[in-house]
C-alpha positions as a Markdown table, in Angstrom:
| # | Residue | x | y | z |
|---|---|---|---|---|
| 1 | Unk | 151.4 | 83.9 | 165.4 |
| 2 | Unk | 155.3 | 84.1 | 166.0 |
| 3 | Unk | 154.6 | 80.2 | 165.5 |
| 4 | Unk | 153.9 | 80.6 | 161.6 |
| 5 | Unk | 157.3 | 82.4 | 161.3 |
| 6 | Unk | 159.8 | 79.6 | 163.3 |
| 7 | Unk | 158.1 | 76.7 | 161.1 |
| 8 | Unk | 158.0 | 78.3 | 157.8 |
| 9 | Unk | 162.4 | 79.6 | 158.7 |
| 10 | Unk | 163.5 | 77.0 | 156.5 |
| 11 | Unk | 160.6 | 76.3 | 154.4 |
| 12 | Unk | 160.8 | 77.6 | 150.5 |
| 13 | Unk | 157.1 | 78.5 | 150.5 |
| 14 | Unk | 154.7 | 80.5 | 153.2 |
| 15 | Unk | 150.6 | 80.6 | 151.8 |
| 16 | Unk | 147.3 | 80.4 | 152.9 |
| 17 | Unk | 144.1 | 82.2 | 154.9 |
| 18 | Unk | 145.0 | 83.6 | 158.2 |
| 19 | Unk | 142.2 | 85.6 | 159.3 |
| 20 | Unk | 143.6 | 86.0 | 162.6 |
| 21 | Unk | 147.4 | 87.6 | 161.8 |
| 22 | Unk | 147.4 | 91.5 | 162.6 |
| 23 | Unk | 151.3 | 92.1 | 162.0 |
| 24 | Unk | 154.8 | 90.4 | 161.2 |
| 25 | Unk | 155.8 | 90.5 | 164.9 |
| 26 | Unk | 158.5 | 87.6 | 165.6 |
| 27 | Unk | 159.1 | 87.0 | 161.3 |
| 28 | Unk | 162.8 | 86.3 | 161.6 |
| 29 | Unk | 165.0 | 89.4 | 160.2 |
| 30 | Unk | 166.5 | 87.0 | 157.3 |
| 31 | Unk | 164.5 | 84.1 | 155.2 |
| 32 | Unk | 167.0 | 82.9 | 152.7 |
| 33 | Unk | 165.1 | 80.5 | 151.9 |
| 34 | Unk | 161.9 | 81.5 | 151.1 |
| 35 | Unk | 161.1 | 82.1 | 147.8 |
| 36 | Unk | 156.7 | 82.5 | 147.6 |
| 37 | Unk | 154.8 | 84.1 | 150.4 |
| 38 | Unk | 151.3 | 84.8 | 149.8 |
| 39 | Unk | 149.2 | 86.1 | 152.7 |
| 40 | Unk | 145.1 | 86.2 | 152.6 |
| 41 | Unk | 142.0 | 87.2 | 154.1 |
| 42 | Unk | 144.9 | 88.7 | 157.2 |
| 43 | Unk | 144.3 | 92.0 | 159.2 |
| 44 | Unk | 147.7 | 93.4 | 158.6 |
| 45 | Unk | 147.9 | 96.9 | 157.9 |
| 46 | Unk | 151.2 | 97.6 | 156.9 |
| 47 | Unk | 154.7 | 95.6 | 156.8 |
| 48 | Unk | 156.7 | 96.7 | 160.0 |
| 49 | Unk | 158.3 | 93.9 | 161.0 |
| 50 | Unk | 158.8 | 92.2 | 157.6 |
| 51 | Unk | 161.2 | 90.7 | 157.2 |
| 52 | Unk | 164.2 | 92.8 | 155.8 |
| 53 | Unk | 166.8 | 90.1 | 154.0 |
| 54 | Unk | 164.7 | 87.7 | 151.4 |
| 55 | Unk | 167.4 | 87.0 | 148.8 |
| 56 | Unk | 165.4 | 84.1 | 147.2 |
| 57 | Unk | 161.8 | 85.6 | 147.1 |
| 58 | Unk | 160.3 | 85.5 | 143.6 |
| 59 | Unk | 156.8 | 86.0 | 144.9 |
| 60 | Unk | 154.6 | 87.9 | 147.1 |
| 61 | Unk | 151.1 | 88.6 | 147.7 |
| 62 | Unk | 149.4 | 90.1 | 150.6 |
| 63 | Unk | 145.5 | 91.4 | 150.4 |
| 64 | Unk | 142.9 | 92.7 | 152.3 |
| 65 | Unk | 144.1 | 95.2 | 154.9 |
| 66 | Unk | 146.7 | 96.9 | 154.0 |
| 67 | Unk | 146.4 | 100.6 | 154.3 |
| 68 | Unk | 150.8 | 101.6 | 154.2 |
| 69 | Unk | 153.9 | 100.2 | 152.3 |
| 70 | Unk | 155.7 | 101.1 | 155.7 |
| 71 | Unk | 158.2 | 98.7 | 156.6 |
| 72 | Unk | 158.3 | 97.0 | 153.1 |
| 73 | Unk | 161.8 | 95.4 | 152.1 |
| 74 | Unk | 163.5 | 97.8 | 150.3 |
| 75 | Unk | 165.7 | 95.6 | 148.3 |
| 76 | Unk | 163.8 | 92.4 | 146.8 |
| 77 | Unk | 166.3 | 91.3 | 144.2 |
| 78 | Unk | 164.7 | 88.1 | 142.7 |
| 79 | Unk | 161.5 | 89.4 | 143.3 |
| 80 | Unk | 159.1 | 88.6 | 139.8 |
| 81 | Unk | 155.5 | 89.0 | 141.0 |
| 82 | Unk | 154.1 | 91.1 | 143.3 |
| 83 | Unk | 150.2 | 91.9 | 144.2 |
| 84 | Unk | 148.9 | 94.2 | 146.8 |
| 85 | Unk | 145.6 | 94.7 | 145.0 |
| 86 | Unk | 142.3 | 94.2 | 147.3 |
| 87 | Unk | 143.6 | 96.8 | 149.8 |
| 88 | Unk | 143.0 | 100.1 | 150.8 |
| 89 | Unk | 146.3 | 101.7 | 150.1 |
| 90 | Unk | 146.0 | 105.4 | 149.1 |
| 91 | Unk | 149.8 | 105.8 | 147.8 |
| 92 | Unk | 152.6 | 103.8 | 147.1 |
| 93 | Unk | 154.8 | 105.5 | 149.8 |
| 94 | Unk | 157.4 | 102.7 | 151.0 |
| 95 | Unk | 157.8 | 100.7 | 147.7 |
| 96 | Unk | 161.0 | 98.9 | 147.3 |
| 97 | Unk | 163.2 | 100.9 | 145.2 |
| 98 | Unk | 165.0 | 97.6 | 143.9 |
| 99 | Unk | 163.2 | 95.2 | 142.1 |
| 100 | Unk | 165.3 | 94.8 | 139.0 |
| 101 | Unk | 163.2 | 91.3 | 138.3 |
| 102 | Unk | 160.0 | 92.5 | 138.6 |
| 103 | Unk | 157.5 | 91.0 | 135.6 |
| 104 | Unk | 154.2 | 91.5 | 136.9 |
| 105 | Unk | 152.5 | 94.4 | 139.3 |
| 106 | Unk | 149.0 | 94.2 | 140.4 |
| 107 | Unk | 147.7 | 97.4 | 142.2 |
| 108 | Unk | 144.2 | 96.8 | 141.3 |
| 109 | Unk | 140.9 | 97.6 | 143.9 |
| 110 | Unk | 142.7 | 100.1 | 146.4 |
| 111 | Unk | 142.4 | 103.9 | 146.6 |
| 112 | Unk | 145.8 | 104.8 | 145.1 |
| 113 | Unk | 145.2 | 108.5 | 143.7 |
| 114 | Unk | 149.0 | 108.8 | 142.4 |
| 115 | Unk | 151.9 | 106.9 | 140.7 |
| 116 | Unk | 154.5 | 108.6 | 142.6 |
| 117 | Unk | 157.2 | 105.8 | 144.7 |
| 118 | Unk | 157.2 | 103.6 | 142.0 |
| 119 | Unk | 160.9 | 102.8 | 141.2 |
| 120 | Unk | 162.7 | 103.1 | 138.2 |
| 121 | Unk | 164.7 | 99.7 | 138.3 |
| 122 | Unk | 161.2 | 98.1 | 137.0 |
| 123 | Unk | 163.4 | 97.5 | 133.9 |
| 124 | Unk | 161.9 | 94.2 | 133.3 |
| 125 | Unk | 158.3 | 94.9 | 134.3 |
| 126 | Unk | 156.1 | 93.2 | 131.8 |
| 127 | Unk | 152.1 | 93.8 | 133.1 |
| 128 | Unk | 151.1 | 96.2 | 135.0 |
| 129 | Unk | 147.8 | 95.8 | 136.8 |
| 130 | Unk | 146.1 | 99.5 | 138.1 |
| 131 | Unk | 142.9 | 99.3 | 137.3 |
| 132 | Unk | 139.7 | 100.7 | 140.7 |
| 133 | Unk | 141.8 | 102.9 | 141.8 |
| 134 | Unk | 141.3 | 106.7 | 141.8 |
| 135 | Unk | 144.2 | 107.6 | 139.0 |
| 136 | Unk | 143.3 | 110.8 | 137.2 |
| 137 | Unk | 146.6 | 110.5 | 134.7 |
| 138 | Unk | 149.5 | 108.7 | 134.4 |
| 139 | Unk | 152.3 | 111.5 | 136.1 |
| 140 | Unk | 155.5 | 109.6 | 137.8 |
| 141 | Unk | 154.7 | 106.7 | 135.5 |
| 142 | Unk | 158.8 | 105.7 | 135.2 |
| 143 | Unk | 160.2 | 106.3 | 131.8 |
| 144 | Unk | 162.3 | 102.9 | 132.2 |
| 145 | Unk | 159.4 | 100.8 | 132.3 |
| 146 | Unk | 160.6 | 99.8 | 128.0 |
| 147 | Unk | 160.0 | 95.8 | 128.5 |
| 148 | Unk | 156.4 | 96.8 | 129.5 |
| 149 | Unk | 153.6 | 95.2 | 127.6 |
| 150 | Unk | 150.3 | 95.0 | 129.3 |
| 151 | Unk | 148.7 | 97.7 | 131.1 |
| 152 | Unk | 144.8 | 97.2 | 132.6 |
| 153 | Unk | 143.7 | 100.6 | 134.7 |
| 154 | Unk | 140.2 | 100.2 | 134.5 |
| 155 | Unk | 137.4 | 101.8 | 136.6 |
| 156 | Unk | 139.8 | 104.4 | 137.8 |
| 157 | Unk | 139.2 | 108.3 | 137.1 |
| 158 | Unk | 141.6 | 108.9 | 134.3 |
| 159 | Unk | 141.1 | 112.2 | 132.1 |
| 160 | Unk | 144.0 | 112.6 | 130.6 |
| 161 | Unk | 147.6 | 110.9 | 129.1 |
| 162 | Unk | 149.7 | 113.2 | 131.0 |
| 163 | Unk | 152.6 | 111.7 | 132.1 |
| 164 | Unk | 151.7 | 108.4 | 129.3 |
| 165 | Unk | 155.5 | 108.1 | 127.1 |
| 166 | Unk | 156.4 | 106.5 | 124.0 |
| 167 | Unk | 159.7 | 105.6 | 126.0 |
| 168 | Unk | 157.6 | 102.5 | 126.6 |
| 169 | Unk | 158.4 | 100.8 | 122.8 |
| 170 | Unk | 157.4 | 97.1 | 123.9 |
| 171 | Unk | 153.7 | 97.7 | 124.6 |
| 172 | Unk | 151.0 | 95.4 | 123.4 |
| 173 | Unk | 148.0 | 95.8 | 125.2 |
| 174 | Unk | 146.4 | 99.1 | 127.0 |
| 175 | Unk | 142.8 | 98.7 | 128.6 |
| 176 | Unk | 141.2 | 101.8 | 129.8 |
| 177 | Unk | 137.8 | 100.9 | 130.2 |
| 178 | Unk | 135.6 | 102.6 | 132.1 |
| 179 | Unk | 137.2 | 106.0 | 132.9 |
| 180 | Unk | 136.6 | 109.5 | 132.3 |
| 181 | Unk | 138.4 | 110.2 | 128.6 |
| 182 | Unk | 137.2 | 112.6 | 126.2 |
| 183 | Unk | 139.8 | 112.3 | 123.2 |
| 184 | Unk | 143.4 | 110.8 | 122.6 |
| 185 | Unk | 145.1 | 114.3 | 123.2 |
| 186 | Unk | 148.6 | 113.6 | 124.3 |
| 187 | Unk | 148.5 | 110.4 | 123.5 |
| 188 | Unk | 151.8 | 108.8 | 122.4 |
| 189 | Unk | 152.3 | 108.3 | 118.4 |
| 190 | Unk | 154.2 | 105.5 | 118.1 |
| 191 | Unk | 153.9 | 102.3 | 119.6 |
| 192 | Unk | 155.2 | 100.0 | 117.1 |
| 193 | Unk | 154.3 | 96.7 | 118.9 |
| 194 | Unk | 150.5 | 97.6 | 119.6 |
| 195 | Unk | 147.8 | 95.2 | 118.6 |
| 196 | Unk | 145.0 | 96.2 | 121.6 |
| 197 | Unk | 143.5 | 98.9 | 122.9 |
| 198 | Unk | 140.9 | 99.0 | 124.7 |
| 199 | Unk | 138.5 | 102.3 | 126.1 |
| 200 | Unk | 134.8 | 101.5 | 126.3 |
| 201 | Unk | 132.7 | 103.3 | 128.9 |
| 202 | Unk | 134.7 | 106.8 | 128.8 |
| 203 | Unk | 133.4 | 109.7 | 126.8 |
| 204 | Unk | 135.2 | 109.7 | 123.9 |
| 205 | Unk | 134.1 | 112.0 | 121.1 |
| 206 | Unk | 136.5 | 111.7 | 118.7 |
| 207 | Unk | 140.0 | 109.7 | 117.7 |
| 208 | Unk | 141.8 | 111.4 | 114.9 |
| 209 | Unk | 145.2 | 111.6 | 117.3 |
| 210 | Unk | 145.7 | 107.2 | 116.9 |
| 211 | Unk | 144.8 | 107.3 | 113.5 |
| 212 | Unk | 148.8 | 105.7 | 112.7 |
| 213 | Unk | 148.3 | 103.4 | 115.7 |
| 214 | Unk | 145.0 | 101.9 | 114.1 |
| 215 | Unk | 146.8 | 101.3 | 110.9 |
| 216 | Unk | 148.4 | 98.4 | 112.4 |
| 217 | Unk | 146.3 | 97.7 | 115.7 |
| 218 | Unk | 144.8 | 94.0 | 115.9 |
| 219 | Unk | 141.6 | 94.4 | 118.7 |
| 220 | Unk | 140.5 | 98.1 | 118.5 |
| 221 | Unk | 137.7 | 98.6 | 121.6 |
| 222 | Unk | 136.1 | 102.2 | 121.4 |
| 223 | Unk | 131.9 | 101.0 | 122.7 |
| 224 | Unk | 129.6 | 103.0 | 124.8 |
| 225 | Unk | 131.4 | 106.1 | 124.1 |
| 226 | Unk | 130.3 | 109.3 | 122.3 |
| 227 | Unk | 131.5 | 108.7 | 118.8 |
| 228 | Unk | 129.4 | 110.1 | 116.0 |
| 229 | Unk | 131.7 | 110.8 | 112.9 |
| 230 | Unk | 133.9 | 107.7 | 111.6 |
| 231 | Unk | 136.3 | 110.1 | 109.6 |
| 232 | Unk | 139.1 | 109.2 | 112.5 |
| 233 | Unk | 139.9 | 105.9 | 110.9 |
| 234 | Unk | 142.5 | 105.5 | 108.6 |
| 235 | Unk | 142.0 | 104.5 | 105.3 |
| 236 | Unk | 143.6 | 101.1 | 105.9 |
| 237 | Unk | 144.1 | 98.9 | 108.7 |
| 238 | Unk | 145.3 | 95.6 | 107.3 |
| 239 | Unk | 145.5 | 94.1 | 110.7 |
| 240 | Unk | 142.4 | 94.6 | 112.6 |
| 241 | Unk | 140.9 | 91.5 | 113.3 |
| 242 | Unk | 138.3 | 92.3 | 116.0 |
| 243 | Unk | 136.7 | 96.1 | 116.1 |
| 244 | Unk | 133.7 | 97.4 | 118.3 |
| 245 | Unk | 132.3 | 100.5 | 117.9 |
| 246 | Unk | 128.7 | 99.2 | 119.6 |
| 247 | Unk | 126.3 | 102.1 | 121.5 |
| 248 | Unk | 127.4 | 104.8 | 120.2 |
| 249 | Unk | 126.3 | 107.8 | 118.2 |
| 250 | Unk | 126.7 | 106.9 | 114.5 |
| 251 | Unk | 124.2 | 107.7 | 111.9 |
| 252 | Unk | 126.5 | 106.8 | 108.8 |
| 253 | Unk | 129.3 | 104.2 | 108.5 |
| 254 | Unk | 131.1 | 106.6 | 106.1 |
| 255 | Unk | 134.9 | 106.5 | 106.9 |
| 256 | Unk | 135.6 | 103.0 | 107.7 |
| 257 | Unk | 138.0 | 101.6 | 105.6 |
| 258 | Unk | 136.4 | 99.6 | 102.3 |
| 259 | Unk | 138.9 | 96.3 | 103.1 |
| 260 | Unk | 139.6 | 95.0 | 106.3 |
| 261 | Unk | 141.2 | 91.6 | 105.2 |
| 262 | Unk | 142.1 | 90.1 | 108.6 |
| 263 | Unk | 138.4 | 91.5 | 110.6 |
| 264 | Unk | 136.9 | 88.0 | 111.9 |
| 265 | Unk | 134.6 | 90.4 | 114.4 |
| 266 | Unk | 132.9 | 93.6 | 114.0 |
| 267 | Unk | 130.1 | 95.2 | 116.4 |
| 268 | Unk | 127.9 | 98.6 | 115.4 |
| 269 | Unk | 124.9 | 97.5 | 117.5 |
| 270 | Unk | 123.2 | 99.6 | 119.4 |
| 271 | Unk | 123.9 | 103.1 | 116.7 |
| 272 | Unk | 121.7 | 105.2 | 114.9 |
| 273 | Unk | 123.0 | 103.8 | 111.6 |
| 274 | Unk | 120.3 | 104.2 | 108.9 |
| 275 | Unk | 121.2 | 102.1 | 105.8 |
| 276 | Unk | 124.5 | 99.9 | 105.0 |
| 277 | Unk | 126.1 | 102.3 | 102.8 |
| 278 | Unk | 129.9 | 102.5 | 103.1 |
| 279 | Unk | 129.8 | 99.2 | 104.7 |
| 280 | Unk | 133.3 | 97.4 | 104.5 |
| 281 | Unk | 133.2 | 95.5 | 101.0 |
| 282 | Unk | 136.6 | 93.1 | 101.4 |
| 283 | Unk | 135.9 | 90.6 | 104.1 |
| 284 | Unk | 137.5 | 87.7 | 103.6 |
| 285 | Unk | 137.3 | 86.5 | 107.4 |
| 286 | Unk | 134.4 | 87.7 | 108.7 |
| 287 | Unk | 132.4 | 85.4 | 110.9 |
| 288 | Unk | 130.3 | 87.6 | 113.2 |
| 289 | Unk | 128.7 | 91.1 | 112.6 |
| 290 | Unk | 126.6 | 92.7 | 115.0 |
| 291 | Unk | 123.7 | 95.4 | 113.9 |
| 292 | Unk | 121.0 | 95.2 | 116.2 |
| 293 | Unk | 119.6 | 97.7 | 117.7 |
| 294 | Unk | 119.7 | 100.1 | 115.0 |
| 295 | Unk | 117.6 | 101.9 | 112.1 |
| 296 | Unk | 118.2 | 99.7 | 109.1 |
| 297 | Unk | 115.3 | 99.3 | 106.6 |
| 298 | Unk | 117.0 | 97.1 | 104.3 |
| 299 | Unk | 120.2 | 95.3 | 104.1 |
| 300 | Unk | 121.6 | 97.2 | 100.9 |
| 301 | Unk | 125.4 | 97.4 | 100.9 |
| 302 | Unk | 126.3 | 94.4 | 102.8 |
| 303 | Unk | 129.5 | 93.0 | 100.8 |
| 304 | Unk | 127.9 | 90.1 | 98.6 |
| 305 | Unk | 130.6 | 87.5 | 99.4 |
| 306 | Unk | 131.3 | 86.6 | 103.2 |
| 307 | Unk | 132.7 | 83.1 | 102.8 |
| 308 | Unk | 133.0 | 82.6 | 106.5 |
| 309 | Unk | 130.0 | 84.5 | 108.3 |
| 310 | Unk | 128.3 | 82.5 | 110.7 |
| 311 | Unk | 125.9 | 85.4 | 112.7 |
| 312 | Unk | 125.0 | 88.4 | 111.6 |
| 313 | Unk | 122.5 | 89.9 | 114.4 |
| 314 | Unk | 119.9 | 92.5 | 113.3 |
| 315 | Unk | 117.3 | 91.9 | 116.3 |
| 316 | Unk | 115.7 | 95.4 | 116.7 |
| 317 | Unk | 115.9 | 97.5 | 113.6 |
| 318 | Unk | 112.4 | 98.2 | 111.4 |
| 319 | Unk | 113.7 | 96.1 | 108.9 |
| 320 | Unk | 110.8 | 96.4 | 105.6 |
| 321 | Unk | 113.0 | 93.9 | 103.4 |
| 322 | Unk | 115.9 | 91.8 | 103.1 |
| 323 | Unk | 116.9 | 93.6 | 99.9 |
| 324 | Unk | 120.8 | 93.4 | 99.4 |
| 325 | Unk | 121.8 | 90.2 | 100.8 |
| 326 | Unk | 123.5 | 87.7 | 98.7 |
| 327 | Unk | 121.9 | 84.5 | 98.1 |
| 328 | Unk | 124.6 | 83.0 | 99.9 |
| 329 | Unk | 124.6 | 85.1 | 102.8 |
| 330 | Unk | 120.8 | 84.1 | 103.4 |
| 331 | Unk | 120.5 | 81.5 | 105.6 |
| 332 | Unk | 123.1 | 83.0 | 107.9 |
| 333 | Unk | 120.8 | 86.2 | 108.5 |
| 334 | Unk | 117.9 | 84.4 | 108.3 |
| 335 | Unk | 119.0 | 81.7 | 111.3 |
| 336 | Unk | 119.8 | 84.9 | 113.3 |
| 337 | Unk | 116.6 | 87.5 | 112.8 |
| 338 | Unk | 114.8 | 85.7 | 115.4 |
| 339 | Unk | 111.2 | 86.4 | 116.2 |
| 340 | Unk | 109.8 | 88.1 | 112.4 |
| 341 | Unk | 107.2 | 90.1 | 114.6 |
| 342 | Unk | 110.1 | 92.6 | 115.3 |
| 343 | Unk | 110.7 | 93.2 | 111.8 |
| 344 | Unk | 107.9 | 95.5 | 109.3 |
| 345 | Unk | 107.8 | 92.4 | 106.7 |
| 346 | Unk | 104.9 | 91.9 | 104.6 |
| 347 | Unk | 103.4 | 89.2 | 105.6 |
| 348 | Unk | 103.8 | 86.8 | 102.6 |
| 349 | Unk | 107.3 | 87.9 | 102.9 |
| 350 | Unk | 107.3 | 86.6 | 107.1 |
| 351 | Unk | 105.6 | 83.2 | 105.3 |
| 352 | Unk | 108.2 | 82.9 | 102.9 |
| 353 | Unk | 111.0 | 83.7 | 105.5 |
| 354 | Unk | 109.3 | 80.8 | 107.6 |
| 355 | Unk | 109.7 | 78.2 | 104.8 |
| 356 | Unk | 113.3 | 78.7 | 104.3 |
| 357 | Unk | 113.2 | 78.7 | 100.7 |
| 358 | Unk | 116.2 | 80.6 | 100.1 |
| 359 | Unk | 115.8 | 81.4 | 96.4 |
| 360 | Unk | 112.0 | 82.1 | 96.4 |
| 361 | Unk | 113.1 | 84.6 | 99.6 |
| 362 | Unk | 115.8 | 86.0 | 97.4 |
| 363 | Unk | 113.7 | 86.8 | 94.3 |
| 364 | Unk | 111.1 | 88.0 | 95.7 |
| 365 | Unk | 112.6 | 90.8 | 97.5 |
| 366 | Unk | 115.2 | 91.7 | 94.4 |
| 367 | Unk | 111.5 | 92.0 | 92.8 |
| 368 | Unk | 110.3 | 94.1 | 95.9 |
């Protein structure tokens, strides 16, 4: 394969399959030119004889086989995206210590169990991809990474925020989906620029410790968790536009905030939520709300006005009547409850549902 190396010397770009290259014997010592390498589907297990001097490289990408960082560059300079995710690397031993330009890392699918090796002249990292991996925390995350504003580590085995700073002021997004968490505990308090987070599939109980962060969060992710007791919210968050709190443990809804002004999207499916009680009052921009899958008789204390809902799902509750729904708000629930044979309805009510005579619907079940 010394061939690939001699015609690419001069070239600006080096990509593509090649299933048959095992190592970088014969890659030249110095590429000035090259500024994109991107390597799949190879055999190569490590990066002794890589080429040392790449002045111009901006980009580089190597998958599959990898199982060491030995004989990595240590000094990439332009470097601005790098991805050795799909390998089998267990640590990060052999990183390159400068990488001042660095905007995007992707770790992602390998078996890295710690943080440790990764520099602190990340200054300009922006997204940081470390999601199937076999994390259990976030110790020898580096304290400089302050342009940082997009972290994924998903399926990994994280149980804790130790070693997770506030040092990182420009973060935006944080997905931890699918781990091992039980609460917030040393969680960070301030994070000014946060409008996501993200941690379904964990075990969370409880999430009194980012009540201040809610107050100004935008997508707010907590499903398939533990959560019983919705006390943990503050009593405003003026920003929320999307919130999910589906397959969980909640009875009541008592707790969440009466106005949400900016929620388009809201999800309790899947609960134990008896009756709409407490149900937010002020939604000005709600389009979807999902409540299927729970234990709702009636629709009492759904807000009356909901100018732009489109769906409101209720597919597998016992519902008896349709009491508490706004005329206006009828033929949006009706278009979404589906097959009436789920439902307890009387039948003249099902008969009357079926005709679609939304005033005759609505008086007879404010009568009922």
């Amino acid at each position: 394969m010394s061939n690939l190396w001699l015609s690419k010397k001069n070239k600006e770009f080096i990509k593509g399959e090649y299933e048959t290259l095992e190592n970088f014997k014969g890659m030249p010592n110095a590429l000035d030119s090259i500024q994109e390498i991107e390597l799949e589907c190879t055999k190569i297990q490590n990066f002794i004889g890589f080429s040392q001097t790449l002045p111009n490289l901006k980009i580089l990408s190597i998958g599959d086989s990898l199982i060491s960082l030995e004989g990595m560059p240590k000094n990439l300079p332009l470097l601005q995206k790098l991805s050795l995710s799909m390998n089998n690397l267990k640590d990060l031993r052999g990183f390159p210590k400068f990488v001042p330009n660095l905007e995007e890392l992707f770790l992602h699918h390998n078996e890295i169990q710690t943080l440790e090796f990764l520099p602190k002249s990340m200054k300009n990292l922006k997204k940081l991809f470390i999601g199937n991996n076999k994390l259990t925390n976030f110790q020898y995350l580096p304290e400089e990474l302050q342009s940082i504003e997009y972290i994924s580590c998903v399926r990994c085995k994280i149980d804790s925020f130790n070693g997770f700073h506030s040092k990182m002021s420009g973060l935006k997004t944080l997905i931890l989906d699918h781990n091992l968490l039980e609460n917030f505990d040393n969680f960070p308090l301030s994070f000014p620029k946060m409008d996501r987070l993200s941690s379904s599939y964990n075990e969370i109980k409880q999430f009194k410790k980012i009540r201040d962060i809610l107050k100004k969060i935008k997508i707010f992710d907590i499903s398939n968790n533990f959560i019983s007791d919705l006390s943990d919210f503050p009593k405003s968050m003026d920003n929320i536009e999307e919130l999910n709190l589906e397959k969980n443990l909640i009875i009541s809804l008592i707790g969440i905030p009466s106005k949400l002004p900016q929620l388009e999207y809201i999800s309790f499916a899947n609960n134990r939520i008896i009756n709409c009680a407490h149900f937010p009052q002020f939604l000005p921009n709600i389009r979807k709300i999902w409540m299927n899958g729970n234990n709702l008789t009636d629709l009492d204390g759904l807000p009356l006005e909901m100018p732009k809902l489109d769906h409101l799902y209720l597919e597998g509750n016992p519902l008896e009547s349709l009491m508490g729904v706004s005329l206006g708000n009828l033929p949006v629930i009706i278009k979404d409850l589906g097959d009436l044979t789920q439902y307890q309805f009387a039948d003249e009510a099902q008969e009357m549902i079926r005709s679609k005579n939304y005033q005759k619907i609505y008086d007879y079940f404010e009568a009922n």
